[in-house]
C-alpha positions in Angstrom: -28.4 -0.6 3.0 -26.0 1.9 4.2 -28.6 4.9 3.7 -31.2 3.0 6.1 -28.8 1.8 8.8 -25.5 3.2 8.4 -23.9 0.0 7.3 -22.1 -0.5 4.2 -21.5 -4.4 3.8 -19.7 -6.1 0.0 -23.5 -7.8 0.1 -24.7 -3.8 -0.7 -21.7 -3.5 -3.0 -22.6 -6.5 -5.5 -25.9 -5.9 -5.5 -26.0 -2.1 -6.5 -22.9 -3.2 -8.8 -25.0 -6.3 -10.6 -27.9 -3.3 -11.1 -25.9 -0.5 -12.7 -24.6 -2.8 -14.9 -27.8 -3.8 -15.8 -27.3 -7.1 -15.1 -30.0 -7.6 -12.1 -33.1 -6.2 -12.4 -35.9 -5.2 -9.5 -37.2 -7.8 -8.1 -34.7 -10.4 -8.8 -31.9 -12.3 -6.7 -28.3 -13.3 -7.5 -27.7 -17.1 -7.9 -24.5 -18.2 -5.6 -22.5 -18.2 -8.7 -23.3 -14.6 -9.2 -22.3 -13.5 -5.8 -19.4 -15.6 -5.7 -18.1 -13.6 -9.2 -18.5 -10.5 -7.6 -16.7 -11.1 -4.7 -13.5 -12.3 -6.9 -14.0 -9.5 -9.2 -14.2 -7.1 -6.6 -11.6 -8.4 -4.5 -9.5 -8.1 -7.9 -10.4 -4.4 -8.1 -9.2 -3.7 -4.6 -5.7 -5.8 -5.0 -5.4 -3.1 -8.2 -6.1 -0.3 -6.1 -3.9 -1.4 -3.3 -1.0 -0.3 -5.8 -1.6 2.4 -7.0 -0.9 5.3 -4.9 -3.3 7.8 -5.4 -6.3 5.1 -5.2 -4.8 4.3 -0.9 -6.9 6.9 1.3 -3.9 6.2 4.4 -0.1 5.6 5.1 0.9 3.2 7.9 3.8 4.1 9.7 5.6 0.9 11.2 8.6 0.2 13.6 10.9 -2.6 14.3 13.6 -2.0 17.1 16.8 -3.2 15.6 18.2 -6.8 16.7 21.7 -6.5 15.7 20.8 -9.2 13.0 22.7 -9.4 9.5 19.6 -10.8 8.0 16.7 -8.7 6.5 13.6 -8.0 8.0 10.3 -9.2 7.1 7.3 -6.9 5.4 4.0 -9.1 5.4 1.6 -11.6 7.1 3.6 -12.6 10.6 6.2 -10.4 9.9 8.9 -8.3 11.8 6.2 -5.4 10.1 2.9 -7.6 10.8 0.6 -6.4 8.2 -2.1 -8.3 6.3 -1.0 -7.9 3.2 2.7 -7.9 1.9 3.2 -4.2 0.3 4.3 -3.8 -3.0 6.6 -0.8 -2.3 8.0 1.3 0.7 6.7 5.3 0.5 9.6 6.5 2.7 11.5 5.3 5.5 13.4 6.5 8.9 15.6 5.8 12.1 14.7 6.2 15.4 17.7 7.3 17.9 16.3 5.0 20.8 18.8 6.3 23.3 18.3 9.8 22.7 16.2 11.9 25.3 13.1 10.0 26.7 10.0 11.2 25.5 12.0 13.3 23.0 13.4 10.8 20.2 15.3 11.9 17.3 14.3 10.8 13.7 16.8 10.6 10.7 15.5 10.0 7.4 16.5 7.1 5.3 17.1 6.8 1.6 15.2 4.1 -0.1 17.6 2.1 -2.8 15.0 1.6 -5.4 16.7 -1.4 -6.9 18.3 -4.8 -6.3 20.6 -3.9 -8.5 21.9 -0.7 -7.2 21.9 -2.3 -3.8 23.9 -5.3 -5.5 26.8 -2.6 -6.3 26.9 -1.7 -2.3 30.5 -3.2 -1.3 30.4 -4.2 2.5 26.8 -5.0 2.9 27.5 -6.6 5.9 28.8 -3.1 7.7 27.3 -2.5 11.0 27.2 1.5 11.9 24.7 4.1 11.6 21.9 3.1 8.7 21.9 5.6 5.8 19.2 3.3 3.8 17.4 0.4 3.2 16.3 -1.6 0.4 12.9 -3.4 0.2 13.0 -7.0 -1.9 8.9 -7.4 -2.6 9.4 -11.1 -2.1 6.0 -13.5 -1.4 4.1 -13.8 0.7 6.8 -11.7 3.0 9.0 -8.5 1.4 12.5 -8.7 2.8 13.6 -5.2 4.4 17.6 -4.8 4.3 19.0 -1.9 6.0 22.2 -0.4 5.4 24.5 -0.1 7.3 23.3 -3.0 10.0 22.1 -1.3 12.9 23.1 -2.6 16.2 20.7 -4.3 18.3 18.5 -2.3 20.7 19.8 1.5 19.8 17.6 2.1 16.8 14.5 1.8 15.5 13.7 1.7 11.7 10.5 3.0 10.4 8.9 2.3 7.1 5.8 4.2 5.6 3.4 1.9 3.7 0.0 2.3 1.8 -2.7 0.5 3.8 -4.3 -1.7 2.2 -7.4 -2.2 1.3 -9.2 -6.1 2.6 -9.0 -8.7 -0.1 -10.8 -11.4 1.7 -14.6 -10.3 1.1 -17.7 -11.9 3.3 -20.7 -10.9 2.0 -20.9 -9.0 5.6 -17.8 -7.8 5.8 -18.8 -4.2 6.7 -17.3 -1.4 4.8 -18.4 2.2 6.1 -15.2 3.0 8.0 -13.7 3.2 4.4 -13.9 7.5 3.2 -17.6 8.0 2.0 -16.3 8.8 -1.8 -15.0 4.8 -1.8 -18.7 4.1 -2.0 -19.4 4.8 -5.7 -15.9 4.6 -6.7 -16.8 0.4 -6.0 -20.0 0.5 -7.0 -19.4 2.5 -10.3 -15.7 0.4 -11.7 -17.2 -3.0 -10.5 -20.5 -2.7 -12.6 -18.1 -1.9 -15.4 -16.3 -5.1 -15.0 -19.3 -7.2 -14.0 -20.7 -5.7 -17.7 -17.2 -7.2 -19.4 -17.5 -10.5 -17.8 -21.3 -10.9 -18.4 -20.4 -10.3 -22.5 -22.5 -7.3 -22.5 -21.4 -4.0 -24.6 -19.7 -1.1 -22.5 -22.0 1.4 -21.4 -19.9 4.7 -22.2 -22.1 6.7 -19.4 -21.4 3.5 -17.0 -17.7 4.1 -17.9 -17.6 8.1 -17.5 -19.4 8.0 -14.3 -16.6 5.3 -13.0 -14.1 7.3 -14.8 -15.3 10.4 -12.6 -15.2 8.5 -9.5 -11.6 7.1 -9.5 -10.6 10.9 -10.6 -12.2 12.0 -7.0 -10.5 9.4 -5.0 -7.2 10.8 -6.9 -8.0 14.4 -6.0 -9.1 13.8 -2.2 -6.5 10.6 -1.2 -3.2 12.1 -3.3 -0.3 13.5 -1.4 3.0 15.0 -3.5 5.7 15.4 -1.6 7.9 18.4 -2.3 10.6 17.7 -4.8 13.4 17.6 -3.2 17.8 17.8 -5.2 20.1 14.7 -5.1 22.6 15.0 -2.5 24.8 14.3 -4.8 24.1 17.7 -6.1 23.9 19.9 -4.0 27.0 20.9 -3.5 31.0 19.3 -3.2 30.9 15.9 -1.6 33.3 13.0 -0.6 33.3 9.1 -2.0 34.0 6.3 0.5 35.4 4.1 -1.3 34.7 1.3 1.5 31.1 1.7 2.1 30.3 3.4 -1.7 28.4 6.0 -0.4 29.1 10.0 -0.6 29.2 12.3 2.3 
């Protein structure tokens, strides 16, 4: 157990889960079946938190130097942006000015178009100039990043800022104690709750308060609002291109 020798393993997580829901009592074991329900039910309970925002203690901040394709890039497993899991959403994104100053690169923000439809209405979507935005499809079991404008190859690099994701694939000593120290009873805590449910046994309402209050602390220490921040489009008098449908 993680108090004794400083590991935390999903083996300490079911066990301690299977006892506060008063499932497993001292002195007993866990049949295979049992384990194996835990892992899938925990496993669940991570893929939930991996969406939700405030429940992801990190950002990942990933880079793809531009190829001068006219194809979008792929988010996910083997990807242009390797990462285990396929997000379900880009935070924020940015450009890189690759031939800029070495050592000192130059960063432009990016506008995220938060739909396939608004990105449908863009006109010439295969224009190649300087990238104003991109728009993330959250295909499977790859996203599909388009930029716009195309960059050309080489000049630029495009940054995306994802929520890093929490495993999904669970051995029972997969070890867990590089996750933040709150994590602990937040798993514990919400999977006894949903070990109770599956096990037909009534809800506990302390069971539930005391999972309740853990979620609420990994809100209050992983959550991160970024100032609110005006519309371009109103802030002041701007232009319309009609060619590229974007203001300026």
């Amino acid at each position: 157990m993680s108090a004794v020798d400083g590991l935390f393993t999903v083996n300490d997580v079911i066990i301690a889960a299977f006892r506060k829901a008063g499932i497993l009592g001292l002195g007993q074991t866990l049949t295979g079946e049992d384990v194996l329900d835990g892992q899938n039910d925990l496993s669940d309970l991570l893929g939930q938190w991996n969406v939700q925002t405030w429940m992801v203690f990190a950002r990942l901040d990933l880079g793809f130097v531009s190829d001068g394709r006219f194809a979008p890039y792929t988010v996910g497993p083997s990807g242009n942006y390797n990462v285990a899991i396929r997000p379900d959403r880009i935070e924020s994104a940015y450009l890189r000015i690759l031939s800029s100053t070495p050592g000192q690169p130059v960063d432009q923000p990016l506008r995220i178009i938060p739909s396939r439809e608004e990105y449908s209405n863009i006109a010439l979507k295969q224009l190649v100039a300087f990238p104003k935005g991109v728009f993330y499809d959250t295909a499977s079991p790859t996203g599909n990043l388009f930029v716009y404008p195309w960059p050309q190859g080489a000049l630029y690099e495009t940054h995306i800022i994802i929520k890093n994701a929490y495993p999904l694939v669970l051995p029972l000593t997969l070890d867990l104690s590089t996750l933040p120290f709150e994590m602990r009873a937040a798993m514990k805590f919400n999977l006894a709750r949903i070990l109770r449910n599956s096990y037909g046994k009534k809800a506990d309402p302390e069971l539930n308060s005391l999972a309740k209050s853990t979620r609420e602390t990994m809100r209050n220490s992983h959550v991160q609002v970024p100032e609110l921040k005006m519309p371009s489009g109103l802030k002041g008098r701007s232009k319309y291109n009609i060619l590229g449908d974007t203001t300026y």
